[in-house]
C-alpha positions as CSV (number, residue, x, y, z in Angstrom):
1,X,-76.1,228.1,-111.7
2,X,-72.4,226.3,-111.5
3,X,-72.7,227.4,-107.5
4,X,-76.0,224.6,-107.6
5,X,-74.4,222.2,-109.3
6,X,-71.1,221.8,-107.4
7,X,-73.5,221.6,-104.2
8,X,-75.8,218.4,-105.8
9,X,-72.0,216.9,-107.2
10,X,-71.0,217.5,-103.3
11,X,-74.4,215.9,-102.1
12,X,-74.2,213.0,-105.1
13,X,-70.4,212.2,-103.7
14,X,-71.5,212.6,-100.0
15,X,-74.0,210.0,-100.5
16,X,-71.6,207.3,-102.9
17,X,-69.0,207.6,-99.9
18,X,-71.4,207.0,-97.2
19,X,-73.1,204.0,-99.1
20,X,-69.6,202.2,-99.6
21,X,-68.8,203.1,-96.1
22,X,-71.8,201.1,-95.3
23,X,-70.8,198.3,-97.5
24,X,-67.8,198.1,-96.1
25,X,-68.8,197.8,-92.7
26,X,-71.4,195.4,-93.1
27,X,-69.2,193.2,-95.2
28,X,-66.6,193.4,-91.9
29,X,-69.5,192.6,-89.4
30,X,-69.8,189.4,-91.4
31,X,-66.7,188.5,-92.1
32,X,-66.6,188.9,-87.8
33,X,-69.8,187.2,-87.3
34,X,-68.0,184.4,-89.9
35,X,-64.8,184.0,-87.4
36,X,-66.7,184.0,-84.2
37,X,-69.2,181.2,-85.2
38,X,-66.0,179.4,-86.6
39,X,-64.3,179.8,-82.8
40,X,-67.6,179.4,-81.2
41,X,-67.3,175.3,-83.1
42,X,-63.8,174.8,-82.6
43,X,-64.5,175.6,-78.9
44,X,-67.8,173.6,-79.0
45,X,-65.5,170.5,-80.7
46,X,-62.9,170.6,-78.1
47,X,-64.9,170.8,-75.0
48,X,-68.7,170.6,-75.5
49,X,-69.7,170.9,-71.7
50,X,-67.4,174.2,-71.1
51,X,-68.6,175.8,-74.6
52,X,-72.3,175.2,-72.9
53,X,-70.7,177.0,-69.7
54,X,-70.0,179.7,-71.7
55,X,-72.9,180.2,-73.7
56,X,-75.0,179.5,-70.8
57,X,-73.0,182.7,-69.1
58,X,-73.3,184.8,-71.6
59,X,-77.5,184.3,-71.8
60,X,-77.0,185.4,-68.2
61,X,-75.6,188.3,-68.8
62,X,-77.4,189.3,-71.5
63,X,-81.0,188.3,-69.6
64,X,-80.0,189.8,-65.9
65,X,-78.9,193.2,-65.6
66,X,-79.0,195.3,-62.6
67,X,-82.7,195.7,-62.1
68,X,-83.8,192.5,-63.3
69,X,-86.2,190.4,-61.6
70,X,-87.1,186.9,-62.6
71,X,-88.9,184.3,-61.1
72,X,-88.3,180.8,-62.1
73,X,-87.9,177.2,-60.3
74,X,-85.0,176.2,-58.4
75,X,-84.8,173.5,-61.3
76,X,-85.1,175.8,-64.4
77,X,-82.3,174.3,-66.7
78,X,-81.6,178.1,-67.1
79,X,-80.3,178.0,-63.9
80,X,-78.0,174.6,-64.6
81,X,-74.9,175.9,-63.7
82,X,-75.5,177.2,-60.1
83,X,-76.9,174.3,-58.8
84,X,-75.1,172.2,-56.4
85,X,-73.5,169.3,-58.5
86,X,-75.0,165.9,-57.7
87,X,-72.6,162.9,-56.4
88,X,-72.1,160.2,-58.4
């Protein structure tokens, strides 16, 4: 009988350390998320046009991979940036 009961105190700790492990990481992936919005403003405060640059580059990226095919107008504001830029 003790032989079952040091296995469900083993399972009853396995389980409380992987919960806080959990905890913990989520709480970190915010605190992340928190930063990266706060740079993504600062950025966004100093240089509006360049933070849409880099957004707009990173929907790319995440949009078009390797074996992507899309089919959109020449004018699509998704394709903005590689457009030829018009003379003032």
């Amino acid at each position: 009988m003790q032989k079952m009961d040091s296995r469900a105190e083993t399972d009853k700790e396995k389980k409380i350390l992987l919960a806080e492990s959990y905890r913990d990481a989520e709480k970190l992936n915010g605190e992340g998320d928190a930063e990266a919005i706060k740079i993504y403003a600062q950025a966004f405060e100093m240089d509006p046009e360049f933070y849409s640059f880099v957004r707009t580059l990173e929907a790319y990226e995440k949009s078009l991979g390797e074996e992507t095919t899309i089919v959109l107008p020449s004018d699509s504001e998704f394709f903005q940036y590689f457009s030829a830029p018009t003379k003032d």
